[in-house]
C-alpha positions in Angstrom: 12.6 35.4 -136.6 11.7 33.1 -133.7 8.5 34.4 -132.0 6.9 32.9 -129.0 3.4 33.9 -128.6 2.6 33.9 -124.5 -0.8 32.2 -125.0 -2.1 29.9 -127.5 -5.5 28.8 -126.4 -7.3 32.6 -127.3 -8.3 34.3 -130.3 -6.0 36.8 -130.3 -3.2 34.3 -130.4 -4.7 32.0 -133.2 -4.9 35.1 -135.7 -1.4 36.8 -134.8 -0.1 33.4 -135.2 -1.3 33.8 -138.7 -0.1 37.3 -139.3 3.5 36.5 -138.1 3.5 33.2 -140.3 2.5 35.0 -143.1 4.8 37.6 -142.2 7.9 34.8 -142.7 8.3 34.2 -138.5 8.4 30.9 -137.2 5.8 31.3 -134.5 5.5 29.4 -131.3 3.5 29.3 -127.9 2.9 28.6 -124.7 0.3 27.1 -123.1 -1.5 24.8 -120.4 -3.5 22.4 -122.8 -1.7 21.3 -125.4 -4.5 20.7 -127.0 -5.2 24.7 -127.4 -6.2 26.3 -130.3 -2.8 27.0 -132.0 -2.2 23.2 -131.8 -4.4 23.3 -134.8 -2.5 24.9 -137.4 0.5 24.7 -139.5 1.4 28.4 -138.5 2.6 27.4 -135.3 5.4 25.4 -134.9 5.6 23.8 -131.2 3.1 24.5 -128.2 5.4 25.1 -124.6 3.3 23.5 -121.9 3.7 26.2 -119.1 1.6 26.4 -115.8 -2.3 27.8 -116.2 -1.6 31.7 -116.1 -4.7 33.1 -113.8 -4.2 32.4 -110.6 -0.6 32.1 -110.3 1.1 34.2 -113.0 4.4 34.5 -111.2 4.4 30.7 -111.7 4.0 31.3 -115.2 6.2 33.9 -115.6 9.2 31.5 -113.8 8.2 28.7 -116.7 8.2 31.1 -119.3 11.5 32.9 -119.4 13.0 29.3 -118.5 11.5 28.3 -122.4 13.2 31.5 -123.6 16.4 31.1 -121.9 16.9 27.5 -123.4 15.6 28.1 -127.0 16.5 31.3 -127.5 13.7 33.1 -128.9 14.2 36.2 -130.7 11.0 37.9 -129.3 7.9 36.9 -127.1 4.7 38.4 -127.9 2.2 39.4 -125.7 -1.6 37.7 -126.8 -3.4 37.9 -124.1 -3.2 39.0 -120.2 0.1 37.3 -119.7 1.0 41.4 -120.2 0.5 42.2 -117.0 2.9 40.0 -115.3 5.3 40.6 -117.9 5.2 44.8 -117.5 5.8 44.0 -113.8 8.8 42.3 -114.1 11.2 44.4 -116.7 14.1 43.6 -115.0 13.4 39.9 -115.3 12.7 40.2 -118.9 16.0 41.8 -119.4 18.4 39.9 -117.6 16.8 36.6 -119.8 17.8 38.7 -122.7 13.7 38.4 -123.9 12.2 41.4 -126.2 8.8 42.3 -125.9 6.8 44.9 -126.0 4.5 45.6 -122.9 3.7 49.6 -121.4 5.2 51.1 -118.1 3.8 48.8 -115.2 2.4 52.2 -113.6 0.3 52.7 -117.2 -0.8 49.1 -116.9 -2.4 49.6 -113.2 -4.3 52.3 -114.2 -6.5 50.6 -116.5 -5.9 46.7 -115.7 -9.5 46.8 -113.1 -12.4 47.8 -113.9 -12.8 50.3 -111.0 -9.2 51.5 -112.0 -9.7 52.2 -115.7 -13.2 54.2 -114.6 -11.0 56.6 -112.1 -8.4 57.1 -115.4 -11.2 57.7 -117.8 -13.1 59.7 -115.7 -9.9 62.1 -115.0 -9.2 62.3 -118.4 -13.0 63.5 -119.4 -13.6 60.1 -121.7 -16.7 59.4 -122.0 -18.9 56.6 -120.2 -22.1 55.1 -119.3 -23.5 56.7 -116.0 -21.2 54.7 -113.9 -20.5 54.1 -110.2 -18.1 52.4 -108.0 -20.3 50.2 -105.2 -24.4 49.9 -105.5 -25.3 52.3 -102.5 -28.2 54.3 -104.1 -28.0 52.8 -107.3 -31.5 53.5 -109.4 -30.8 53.0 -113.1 -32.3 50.1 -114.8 -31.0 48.0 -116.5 -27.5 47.8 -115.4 -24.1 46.0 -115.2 -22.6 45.2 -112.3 -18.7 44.7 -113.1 -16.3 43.0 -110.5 -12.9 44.5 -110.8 -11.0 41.6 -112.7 -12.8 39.5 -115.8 -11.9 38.1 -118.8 -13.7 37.4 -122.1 -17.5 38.6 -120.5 -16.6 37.0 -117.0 -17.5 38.8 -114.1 -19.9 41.1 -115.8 -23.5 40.8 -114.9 -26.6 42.3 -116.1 -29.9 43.5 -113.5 -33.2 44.6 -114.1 -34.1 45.8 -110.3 -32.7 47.2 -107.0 -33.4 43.7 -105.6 -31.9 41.5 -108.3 -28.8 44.1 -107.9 -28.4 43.7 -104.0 -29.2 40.0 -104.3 -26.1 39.8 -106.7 -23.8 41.9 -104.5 -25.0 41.0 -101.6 -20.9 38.7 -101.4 -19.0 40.6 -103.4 -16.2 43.4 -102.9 -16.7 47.1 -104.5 -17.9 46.6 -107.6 -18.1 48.9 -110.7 -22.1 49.5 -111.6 -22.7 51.2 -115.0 -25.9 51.9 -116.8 -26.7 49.7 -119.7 -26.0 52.0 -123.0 -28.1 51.9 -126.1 -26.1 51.4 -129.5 -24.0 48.6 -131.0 -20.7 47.4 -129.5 -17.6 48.2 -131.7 -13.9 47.1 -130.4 -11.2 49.8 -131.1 -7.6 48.4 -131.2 -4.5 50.5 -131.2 -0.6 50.6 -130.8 1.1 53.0 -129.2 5.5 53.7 -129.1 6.1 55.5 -125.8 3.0 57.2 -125.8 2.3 58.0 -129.6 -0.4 56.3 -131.2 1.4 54.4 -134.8 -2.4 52.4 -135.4 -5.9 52.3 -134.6 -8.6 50.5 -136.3 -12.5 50.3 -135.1 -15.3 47.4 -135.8 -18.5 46.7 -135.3 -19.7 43.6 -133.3 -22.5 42.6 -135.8 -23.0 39.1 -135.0 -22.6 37.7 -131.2 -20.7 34.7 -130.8 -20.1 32.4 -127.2 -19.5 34.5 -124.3 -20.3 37.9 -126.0 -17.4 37.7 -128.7 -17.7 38.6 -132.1 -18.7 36.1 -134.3 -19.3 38.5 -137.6 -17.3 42.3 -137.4 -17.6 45.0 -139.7 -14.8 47.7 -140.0 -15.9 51.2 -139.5 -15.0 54.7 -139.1 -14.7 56.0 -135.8 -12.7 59.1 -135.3 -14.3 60.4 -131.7 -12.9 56.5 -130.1 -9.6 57.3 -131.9 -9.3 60.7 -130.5 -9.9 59.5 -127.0 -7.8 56.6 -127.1 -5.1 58.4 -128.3 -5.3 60.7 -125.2 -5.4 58.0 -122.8 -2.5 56.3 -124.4 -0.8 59.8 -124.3 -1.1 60.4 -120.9 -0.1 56.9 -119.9 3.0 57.2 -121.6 1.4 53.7 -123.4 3.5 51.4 -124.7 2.4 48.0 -127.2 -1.2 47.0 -127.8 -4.4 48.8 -125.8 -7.6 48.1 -127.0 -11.2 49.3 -125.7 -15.0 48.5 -126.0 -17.4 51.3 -126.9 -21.0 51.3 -127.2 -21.6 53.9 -130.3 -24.6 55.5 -129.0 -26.6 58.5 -130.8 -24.5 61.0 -129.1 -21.3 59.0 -130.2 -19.1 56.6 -128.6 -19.0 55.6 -124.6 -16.9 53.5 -123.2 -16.8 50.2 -121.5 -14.2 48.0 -121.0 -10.4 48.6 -121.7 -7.8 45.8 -122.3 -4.3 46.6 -121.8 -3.4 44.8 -124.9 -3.6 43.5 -128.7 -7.2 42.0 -129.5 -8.2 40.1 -132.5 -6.2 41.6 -135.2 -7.4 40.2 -138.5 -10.5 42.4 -139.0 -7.9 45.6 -139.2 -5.4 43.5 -141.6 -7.9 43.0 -144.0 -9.1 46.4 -143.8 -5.3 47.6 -144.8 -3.8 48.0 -140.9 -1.2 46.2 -139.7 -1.3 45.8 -135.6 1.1 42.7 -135.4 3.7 44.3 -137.6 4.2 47.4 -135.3 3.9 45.2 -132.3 7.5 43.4 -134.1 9.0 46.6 -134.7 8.7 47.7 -130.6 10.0 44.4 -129.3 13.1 45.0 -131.7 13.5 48.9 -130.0 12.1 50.1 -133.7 9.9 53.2 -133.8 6.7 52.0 -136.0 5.6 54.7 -138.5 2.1 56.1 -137.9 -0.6 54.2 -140.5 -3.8 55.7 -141.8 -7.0 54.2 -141.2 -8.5 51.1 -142.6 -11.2 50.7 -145.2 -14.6 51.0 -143.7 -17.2 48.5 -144.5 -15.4 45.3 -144.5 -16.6 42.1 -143.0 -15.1 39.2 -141.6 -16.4 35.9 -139.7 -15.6 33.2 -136.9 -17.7 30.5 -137.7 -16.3 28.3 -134.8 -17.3 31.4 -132.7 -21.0 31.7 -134.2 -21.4 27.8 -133.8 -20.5 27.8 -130.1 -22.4 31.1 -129.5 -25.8 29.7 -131.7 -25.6 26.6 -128.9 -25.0 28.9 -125.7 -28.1 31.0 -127.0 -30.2 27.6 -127.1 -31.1 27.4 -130.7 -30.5 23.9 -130.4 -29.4 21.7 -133.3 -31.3 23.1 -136.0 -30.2 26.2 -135.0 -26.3 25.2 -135.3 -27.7 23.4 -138.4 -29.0 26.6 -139.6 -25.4 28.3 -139.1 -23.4 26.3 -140.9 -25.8 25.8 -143.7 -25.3 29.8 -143.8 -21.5 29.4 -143.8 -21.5 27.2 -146.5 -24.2 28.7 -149.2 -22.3 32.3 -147.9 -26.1 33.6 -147.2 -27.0 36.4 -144.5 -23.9 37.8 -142.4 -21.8 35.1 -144.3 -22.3 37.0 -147.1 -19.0 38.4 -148.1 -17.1 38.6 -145.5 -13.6 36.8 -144.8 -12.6 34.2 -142.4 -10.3 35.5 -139.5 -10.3 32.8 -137.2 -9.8 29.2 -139.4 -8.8 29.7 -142.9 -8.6 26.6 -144.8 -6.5 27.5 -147.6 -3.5 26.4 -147.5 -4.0 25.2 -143.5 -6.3 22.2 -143.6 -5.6 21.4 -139.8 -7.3 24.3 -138.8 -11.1 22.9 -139.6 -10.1 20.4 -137.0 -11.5 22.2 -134.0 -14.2 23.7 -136.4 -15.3 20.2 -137.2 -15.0 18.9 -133.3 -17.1 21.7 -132.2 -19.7 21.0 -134.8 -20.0 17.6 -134.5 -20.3 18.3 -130.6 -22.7 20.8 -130.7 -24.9 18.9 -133.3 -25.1 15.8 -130.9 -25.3 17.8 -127.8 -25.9 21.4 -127.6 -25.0 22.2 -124.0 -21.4 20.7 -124.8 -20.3 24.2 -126.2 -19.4 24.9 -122.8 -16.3 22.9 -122.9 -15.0 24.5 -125.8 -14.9 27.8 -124.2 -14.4 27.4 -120.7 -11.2 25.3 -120.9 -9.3 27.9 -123.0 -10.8 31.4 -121.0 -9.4 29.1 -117.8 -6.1 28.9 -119.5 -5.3 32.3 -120.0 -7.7 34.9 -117.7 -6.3 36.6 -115.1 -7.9 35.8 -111.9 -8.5 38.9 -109.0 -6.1 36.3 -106.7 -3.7 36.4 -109.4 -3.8 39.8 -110.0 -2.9 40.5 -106.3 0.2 37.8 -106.4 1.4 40.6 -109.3 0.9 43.7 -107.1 2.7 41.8 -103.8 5.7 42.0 -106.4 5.9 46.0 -106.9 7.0 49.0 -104.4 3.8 50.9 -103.5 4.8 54.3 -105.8 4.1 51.7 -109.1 0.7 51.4 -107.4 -0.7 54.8 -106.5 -3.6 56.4 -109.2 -4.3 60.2 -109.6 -8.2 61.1 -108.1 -10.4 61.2 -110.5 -12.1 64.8 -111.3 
């Protein structure tokens, strides 16, 4: 099949592309910079320049069914937040004859913001950090102070005092507050057919990359996330990709962030579940069967991300030295584990961007910035964006049940 991915500058998009290749698809995406991240590998055909989705995405959307309409794609597959303009818009999608798989828009609203998805978790009893929505009388240190719409750690900002906390409010609008949590982060990624959870798979975050991303994961077992994500997906009626942050404390798993959406799925594929398969199988009106869990225990890498993320932590050049000296003797949290983001074998074009950001980094440390700010920029939803999306829908697509 033809498959257009709607983002090609993330992650996400640069490891479906490689399941779907794999898979026999000829992949392509859209994208801003056609210099993005899936420019860099033979798994993906053509890159479609479309507007920058954030702060316009009805823009985008307009661009983007025009590419479909004229090339006739067989399906277009969500990778990153380009979901939430596509759930609002179903009978646009359907009278350009395009196949995708996105949930009710109503499901999508209720977890899209941060202050949202806290009023659905709390109603449904899922567990969370003491949390609040504004800072009045706010007294747990440390904290996180959350504005409503972020991408890829944006937005999200971490005080130490009542006076760091009003000094970083002080501008804002409400704002979610939640107290910091103690435990490592694991990412929990699901998909769900009209409310019925068909995968899940669960890692741990054990090496931190640029921005907060993963730069090493470890597949684990984590049955209390699954049980609660499979409620909330229930009782959204969820349909396609929804993925969560939890801290895994002592007393088990809280959680942090939701994302209405696939994320990075090559740490489940090599752990035995498929998340872009079943992802296929909805946009073609097929009912995925239900998989078992993944293999606990293994590991997989993005060196690119641990190179950028080694430079953003100031470690300077003997510290990115240091990293890629580790990468290539396979020592410490190389050790074993499989790349996700830029296999070589068989896909030479993809150590391009490796090699650019090394090089980069090597001669000037600060420049990580420009590797991750241009492609965040091309695909984040902004809170202005968000807000062109809502202006589209009837008020009854917008309404949320009170949290208890």
């Amino acid at each position: 099949m033809r498959v257009l991915l709607t983002d090609g500058s993330g992650l996400t998009a640069r490891q479906t592309a490689n399941r779907l290749w794999a898979a026999g698809h000829r992949v392509e995406a859209l994208a801003p910079d056609p210099l993005c991240l899936c420019r860099f590998t033979r798994h993906v055909h053509r890159i479609h320049r479309v507007p920058a989705y954030g702060s316009d995405p009805i823009r985008w959307l307009d661009a983007a069914l025009d590419i479909c309409r004229s090339a006739h794609f067989d399906l277009l597959f969500p990778t990153q937040e380009q979901v939430a303009v596509l759930a609002s818009a179903p009978d646009r999608l359907q009278a350009a004859g395009v196949a995708t798989a996105v949930p009710p828009f109503s499901a999508l609203v209720a977890v899209q913001d941060k202050i949202a998805a806290f009023t659905t978790l709390a109603r449904l009893g899922v567990p969370q950090p003491t949390s609040a929505v504004g800072t009045s009388g706010w007294d747990i240190f440390p904290a996180f102070v959350k504005e409503p719409i972020g991408t890829a750690s944006g937005g999200v900002r971490r005080v130490a005092s009542s006076q760091e906390l009003h000094s970083t409010t002080a501008d804002q609008h409400p704002v979610l507050v939640q107290a910091a949590a103690a435990g490592p982060l694991a990412m929990c990624q699901s998909v769900f057919d009209q409310g019925s959870m068909v995968a899940f798979h669960a890692n741990l975050r054990i090496g931190e990359g640029a921005n907060g991303g993963a730069s090493h994961k470890r597949s684990i077992e984590l049955p209390q996330a699954r049980s609660w994500l499979e409620i909330l997906g229930s009782d959204l009626n969820w349909h396609g990709g929804l993925s969560a942050d939890v801290i895994v404390t002592d007393t088990g798993p809280v959680f942090i962030d939701i994302n209405p959406r696939l994320v990075e799925p090559e740490n489940a594929w090599q752990s035995g579940v498929d998340l872009v398969g079943p992802m296929v199988e909805l946009a073609q009106g097929s009912s995925p069967a239900r998989q078992s869990d993944g293999r606990a225990g293994i590991a997989t890498r993005q060196l690119l991300i641990g190179l950028l993320g080694t430079a953003q932590q100031g470690m300077g050049r003997r510290g990115v030295a240091r990293e890629l000296l580790a990468a290539w003797r396979q020592t410490g949290l190389y050790a074993g584990s499989v790349e996700e983001l830029t296999p070589a074998r068989g896909d030479p074009v993809a150590l391009v961007p490796l090699a650019m950001a090394a090089l980069a980094t090597m001669a000037k440390p600060t420049s990580w910035g420009w590797f991750t700010t241009g492609s965040v920029a091309n695909y984040a939803l902004t809170a202005a964006g968000w807000n062109r999306i809502l202006a589209t829908q009837p008020a009854s697509h917008l309404s949320l049940p009170p949290a208890t």
